[in-house]
N, CA, C and O atoms as a MOPAC input file, in Angstrom:
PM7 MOZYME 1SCF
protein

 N    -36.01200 1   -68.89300 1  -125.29900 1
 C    -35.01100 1   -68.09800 1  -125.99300 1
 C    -33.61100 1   -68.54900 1  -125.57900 1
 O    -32.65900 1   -68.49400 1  -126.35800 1
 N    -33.53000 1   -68.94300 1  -124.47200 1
 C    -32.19500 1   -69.56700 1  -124.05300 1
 C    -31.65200 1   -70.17100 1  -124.04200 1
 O    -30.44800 1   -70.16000 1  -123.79000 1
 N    -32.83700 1   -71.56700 1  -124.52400 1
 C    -32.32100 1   -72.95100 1  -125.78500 1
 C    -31.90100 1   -72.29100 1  -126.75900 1
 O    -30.83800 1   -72.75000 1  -127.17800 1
 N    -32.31400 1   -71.29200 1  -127.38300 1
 C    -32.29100 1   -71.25000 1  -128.99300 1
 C    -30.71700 1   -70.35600 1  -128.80700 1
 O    -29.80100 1   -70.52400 1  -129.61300 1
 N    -30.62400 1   -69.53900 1  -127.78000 1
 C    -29.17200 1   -68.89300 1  -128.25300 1
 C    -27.80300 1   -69.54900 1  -127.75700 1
 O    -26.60900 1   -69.37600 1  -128.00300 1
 N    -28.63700 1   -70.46800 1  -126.85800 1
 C    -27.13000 1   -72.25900 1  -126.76800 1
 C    -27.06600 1   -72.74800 1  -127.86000 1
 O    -25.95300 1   -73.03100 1  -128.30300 1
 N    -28.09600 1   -72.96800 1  -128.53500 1
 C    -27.94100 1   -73.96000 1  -129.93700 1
 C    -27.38700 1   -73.48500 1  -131.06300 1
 O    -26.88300 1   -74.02100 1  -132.05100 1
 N    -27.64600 1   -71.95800 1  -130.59800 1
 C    -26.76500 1   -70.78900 1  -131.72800 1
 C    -25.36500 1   -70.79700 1  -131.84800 1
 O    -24.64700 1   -70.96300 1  -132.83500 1
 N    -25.01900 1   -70.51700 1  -130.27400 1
 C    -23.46500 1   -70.88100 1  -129.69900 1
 C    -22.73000 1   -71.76700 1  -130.14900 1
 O    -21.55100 1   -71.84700 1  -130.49500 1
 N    -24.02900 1   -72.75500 1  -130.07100 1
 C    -22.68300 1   -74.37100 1  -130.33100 1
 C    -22.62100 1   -74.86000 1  -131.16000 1
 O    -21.98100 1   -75.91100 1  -131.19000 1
 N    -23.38000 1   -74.26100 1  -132.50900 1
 C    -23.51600 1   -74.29700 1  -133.53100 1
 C    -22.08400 1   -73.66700 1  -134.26000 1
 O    -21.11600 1   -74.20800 1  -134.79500 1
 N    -22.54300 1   -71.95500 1  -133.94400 1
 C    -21.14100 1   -70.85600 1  -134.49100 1
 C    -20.01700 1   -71.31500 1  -133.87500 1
 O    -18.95300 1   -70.83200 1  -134.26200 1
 N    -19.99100 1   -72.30800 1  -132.82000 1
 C    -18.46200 1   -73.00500 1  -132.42400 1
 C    -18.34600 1   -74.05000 1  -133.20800 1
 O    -17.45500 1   -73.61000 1  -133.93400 1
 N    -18.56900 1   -75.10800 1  -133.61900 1
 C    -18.72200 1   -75.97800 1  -134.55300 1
 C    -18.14900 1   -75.54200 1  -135.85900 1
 O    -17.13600 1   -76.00600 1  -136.38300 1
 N    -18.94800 1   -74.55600 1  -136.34200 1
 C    -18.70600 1   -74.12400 1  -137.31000 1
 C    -17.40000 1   -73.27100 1  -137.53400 1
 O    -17.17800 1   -73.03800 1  -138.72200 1
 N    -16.44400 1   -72.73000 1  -136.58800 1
 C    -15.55700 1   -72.03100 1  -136.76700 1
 C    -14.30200 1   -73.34600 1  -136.96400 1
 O    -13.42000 1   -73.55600 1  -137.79700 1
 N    -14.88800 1   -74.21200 1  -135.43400 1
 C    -13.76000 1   -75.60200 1  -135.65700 1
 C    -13.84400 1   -76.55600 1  -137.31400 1
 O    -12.93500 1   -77.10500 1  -137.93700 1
 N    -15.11300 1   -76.45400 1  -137.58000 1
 C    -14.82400 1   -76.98600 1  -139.01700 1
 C    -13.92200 1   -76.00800 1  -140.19600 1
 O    -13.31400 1   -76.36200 1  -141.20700 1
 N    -14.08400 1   -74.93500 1  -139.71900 1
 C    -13.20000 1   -73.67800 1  -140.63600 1
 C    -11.95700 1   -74.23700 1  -140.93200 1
 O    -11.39600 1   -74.15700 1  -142.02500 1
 N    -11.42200 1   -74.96200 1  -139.66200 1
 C    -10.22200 1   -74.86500 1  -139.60000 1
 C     -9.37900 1   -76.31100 1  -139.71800 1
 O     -8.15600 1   -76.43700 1  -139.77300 1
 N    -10.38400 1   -77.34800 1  -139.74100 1
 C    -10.05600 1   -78.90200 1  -140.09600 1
 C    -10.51400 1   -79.25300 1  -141.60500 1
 O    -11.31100 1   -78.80800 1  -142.43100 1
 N     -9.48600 1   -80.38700 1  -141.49800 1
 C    -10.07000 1   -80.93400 1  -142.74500 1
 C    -11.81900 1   -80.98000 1  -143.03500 1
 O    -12.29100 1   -80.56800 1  -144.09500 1
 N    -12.76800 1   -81.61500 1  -141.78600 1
 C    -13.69300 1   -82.10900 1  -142.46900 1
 C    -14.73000 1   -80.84900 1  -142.85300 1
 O    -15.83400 1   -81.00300 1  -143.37500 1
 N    -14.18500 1   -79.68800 1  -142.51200 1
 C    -14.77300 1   -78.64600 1  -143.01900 1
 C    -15.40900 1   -78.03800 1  -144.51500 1
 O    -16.07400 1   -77.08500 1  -144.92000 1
 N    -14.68000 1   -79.35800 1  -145.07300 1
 C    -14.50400 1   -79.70400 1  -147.05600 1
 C    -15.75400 1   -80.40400 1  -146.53000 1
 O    -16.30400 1   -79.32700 1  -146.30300 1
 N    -16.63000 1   -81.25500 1  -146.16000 1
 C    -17.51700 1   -82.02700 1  -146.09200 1
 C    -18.79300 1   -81.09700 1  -146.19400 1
 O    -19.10400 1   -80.51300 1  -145.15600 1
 N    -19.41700 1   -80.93100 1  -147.10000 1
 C    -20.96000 1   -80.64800 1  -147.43300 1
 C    -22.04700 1   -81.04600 1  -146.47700 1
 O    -22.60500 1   -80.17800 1  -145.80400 1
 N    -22.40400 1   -82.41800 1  -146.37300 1
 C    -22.77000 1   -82.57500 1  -145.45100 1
 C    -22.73700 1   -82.10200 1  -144.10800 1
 O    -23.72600 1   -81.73700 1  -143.47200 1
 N    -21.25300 1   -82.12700 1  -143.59500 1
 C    -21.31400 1   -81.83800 1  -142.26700 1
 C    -21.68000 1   -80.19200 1  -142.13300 1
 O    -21.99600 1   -79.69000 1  -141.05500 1
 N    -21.60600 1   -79.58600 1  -143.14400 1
 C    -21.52000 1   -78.20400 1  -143.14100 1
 C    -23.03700 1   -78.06200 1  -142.97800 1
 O    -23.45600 1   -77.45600 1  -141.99300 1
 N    -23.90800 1   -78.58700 1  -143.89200 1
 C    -24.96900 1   -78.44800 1  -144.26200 1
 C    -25.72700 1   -79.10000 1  -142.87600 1
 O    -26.75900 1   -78.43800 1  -142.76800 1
 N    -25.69200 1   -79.84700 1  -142.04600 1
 C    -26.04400 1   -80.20500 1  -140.90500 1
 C    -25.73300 1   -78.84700 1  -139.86100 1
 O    -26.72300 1   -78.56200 1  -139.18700 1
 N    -24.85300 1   -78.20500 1  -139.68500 1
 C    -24.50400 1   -77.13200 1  -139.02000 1
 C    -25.47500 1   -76.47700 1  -139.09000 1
 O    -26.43500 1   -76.50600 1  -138.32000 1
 N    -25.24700 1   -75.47400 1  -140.50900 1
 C    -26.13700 1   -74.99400 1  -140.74200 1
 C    -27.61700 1   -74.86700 1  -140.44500 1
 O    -28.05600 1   -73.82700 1  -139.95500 1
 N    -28.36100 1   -75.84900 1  -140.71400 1
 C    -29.60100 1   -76.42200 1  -140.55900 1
 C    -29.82000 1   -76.12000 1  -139.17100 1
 O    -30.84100 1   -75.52800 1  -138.82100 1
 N    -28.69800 1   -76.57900 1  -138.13300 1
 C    -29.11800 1   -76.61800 1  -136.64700 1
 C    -29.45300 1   -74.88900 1  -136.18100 1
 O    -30.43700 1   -74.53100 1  -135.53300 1
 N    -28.28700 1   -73.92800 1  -136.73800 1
 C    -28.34900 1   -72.74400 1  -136.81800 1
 C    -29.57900 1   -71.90100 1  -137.24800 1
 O    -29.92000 1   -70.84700 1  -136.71200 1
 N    -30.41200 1   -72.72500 1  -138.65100 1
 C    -31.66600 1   -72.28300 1  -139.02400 1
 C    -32.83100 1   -73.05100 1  -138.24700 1
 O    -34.00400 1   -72.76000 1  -138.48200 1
 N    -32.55600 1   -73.84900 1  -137.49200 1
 C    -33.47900 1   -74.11000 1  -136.42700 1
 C    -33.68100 1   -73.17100 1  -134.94800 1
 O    -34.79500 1   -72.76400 1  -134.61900 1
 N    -32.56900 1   -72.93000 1  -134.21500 1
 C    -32.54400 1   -72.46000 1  -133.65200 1
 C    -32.82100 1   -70.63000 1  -133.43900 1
 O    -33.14800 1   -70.06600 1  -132.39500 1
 N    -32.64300 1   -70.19600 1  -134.37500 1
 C    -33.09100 1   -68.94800 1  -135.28100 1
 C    -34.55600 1   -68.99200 1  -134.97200 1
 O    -35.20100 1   -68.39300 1  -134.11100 1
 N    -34.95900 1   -69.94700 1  -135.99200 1
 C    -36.61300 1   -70.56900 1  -135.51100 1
 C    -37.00300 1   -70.06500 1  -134.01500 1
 O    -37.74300 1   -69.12000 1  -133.74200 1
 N    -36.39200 1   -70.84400 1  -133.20200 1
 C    -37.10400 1   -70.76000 1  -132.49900 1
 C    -36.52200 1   -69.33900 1  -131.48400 1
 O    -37.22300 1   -69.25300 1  -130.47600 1
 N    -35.77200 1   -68.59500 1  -131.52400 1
 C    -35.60800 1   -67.62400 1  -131.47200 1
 C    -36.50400 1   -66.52700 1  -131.82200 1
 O    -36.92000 1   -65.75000 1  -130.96300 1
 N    -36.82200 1   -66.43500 1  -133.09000 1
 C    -37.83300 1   -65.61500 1  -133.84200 1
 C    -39.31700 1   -66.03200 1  -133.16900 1
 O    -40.25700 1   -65.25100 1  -133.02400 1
 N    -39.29800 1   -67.41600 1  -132.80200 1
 C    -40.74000 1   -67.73500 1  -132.25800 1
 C    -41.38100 1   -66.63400 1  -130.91100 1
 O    -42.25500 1   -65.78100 1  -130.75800 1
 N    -40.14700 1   -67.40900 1  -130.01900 1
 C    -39.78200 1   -66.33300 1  -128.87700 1
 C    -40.17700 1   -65.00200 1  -128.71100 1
 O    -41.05500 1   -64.61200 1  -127.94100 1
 N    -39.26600 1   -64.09100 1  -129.71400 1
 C    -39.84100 1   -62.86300 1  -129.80200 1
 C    -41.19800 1   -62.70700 1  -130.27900 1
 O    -41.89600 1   -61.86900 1  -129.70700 1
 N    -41.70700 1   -63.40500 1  -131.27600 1
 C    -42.96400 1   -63.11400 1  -131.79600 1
 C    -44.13300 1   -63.39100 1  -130.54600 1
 O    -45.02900 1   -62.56300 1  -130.38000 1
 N    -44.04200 1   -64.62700 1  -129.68600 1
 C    -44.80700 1   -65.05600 1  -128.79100 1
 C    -44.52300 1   -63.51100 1  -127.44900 1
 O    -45.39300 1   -62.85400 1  -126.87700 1
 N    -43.29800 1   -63.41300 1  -127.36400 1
 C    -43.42300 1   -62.04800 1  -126.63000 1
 C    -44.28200 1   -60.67300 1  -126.87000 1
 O    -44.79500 1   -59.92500 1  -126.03900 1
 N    -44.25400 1   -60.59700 1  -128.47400 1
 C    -44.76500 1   -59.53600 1  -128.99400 1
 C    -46.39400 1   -60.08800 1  -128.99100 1
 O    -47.12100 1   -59.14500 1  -128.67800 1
 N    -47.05000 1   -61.14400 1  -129.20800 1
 C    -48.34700 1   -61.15400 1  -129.25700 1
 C    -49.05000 1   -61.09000 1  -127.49200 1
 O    -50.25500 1   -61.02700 1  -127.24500 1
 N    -48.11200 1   -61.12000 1  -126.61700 1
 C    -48.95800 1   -61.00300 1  -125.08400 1
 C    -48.49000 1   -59.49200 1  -124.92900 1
 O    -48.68700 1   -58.96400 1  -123.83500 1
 N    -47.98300 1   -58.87500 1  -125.77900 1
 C    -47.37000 1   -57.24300 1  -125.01800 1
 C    -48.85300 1   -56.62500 1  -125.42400 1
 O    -49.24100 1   -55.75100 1  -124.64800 1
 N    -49.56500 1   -56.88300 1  -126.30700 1
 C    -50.79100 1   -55.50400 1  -126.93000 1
 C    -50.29100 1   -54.91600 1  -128.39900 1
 O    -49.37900 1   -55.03000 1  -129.21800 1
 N    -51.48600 1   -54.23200 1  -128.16300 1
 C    -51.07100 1   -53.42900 1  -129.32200 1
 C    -50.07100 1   -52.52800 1  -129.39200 1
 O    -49.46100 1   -52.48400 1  -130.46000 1
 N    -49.59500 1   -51.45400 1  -128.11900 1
 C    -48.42700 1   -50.61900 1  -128.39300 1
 C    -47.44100 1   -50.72500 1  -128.91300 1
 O    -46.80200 1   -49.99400 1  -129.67000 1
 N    -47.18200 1   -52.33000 1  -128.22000 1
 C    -45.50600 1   -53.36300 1  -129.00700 1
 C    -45.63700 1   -52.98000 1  -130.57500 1
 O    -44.52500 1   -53.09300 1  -131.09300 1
 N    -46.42600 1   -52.64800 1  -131.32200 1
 C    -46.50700 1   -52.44800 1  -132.40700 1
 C    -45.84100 1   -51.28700 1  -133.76800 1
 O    -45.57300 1   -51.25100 1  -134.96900 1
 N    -45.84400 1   -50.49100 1  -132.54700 1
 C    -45.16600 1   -48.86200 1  -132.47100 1
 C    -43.50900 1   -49.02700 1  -132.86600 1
 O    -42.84200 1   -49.95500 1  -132.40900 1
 N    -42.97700 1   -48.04700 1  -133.73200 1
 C    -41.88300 1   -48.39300 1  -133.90700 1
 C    -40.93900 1   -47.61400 1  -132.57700 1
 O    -39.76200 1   -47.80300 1  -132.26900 1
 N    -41.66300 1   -46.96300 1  -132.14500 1
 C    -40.11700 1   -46.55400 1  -131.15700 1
 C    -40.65800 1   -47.67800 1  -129.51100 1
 O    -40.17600 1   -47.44700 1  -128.40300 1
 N    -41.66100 1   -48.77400 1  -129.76200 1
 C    -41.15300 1   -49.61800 1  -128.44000 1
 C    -39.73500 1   -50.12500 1  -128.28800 1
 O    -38.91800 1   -49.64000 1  -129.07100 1
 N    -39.37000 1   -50.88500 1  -127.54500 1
 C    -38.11200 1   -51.13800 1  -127.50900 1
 C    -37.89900 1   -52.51800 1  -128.05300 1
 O    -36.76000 1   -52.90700 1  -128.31200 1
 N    -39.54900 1   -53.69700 1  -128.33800 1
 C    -39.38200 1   -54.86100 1  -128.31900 1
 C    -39.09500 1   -54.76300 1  -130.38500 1
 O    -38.64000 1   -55.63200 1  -131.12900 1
 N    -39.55700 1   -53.44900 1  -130.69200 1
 C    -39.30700 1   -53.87900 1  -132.11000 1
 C    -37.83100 1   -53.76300 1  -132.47900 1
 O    -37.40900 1   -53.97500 1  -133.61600 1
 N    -37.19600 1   -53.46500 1  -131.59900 1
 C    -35.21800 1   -53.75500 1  -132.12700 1
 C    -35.51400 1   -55.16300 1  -132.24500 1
 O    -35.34600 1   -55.74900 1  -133.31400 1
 N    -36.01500 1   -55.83300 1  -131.03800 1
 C    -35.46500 1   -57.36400 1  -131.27500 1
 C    -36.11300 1   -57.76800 1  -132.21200 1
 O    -35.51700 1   -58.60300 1  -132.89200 1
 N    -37.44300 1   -57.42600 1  -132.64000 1
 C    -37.86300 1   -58.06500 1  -133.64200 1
 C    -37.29600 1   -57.55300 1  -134.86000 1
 O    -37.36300 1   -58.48400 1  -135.66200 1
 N    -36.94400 1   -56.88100 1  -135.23100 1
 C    -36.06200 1   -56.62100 1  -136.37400 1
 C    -34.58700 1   -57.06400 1  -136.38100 1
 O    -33.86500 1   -57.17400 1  -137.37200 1
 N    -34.46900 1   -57.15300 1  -135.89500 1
 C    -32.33600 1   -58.29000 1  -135.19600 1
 C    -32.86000 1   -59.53200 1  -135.82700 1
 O    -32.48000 1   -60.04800 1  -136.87800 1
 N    -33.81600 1   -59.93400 1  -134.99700 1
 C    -34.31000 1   -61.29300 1  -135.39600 1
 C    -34.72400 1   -61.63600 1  -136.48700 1
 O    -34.37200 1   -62.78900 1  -136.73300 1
 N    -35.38100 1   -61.12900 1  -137.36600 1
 C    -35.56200 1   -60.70900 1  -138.54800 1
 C    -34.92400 1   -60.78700 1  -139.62700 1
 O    -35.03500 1   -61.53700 1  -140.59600 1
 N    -34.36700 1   -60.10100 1  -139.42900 1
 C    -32.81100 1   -60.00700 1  -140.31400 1
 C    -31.63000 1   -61.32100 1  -140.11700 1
 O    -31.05600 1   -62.14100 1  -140.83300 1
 N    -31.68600 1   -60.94800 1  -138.74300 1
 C    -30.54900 1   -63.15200 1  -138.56500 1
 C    -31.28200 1   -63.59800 1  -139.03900 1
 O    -30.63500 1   -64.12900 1  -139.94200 1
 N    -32.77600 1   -64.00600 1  -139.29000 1
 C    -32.69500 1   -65.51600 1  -139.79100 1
 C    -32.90400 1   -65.35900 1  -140.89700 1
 O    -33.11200 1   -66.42000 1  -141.48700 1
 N    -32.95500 1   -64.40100 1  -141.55600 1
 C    -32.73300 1   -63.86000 1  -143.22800 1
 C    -31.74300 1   -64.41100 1  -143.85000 1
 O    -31.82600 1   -64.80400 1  -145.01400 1
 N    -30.43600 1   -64.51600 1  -142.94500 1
 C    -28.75400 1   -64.74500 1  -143.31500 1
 C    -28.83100 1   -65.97700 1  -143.19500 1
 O    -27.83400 1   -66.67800 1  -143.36700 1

């Protein structure tokens, strides 16, 4: 999980510095960003899911605490 929310980081930094330069007009480079962002998501979502399949069945329950993250997670890599 701690690869995936560096790769998130340096991704949403990337992406703010292209906001603000020229090559930010570049498709490509945007679209490479991106991509790294929907990878890392990946494996984010993996994370939680691999957490949630060694917790049992209770994790299942909506008032555990692990289903916030799985619904956060959920939803980011929706966007």
């Amino acid at each position: 999980m701690h690869f995936a929310e560096l790769a998130i980081r340096d991704a949403a930094n990337e992406l703010m510095a292209l906001a603000v330069s020229d090559s930010g007009e570049d498709p490509a480079v945007r679209a490479e960003v991106c991509a790294r962002v929907a990878g890392a998501t990946a494996l984010a979502r993996d994370a939680v899911r691999l957490a949630i399949d060694s917790l049992g069945t209770s994790v299942h329950e909506t008032r555990h605490p692990i289903q916030r993250a799985l619904r956060d997670i959920t939803v980011g890599a929706g966007h």
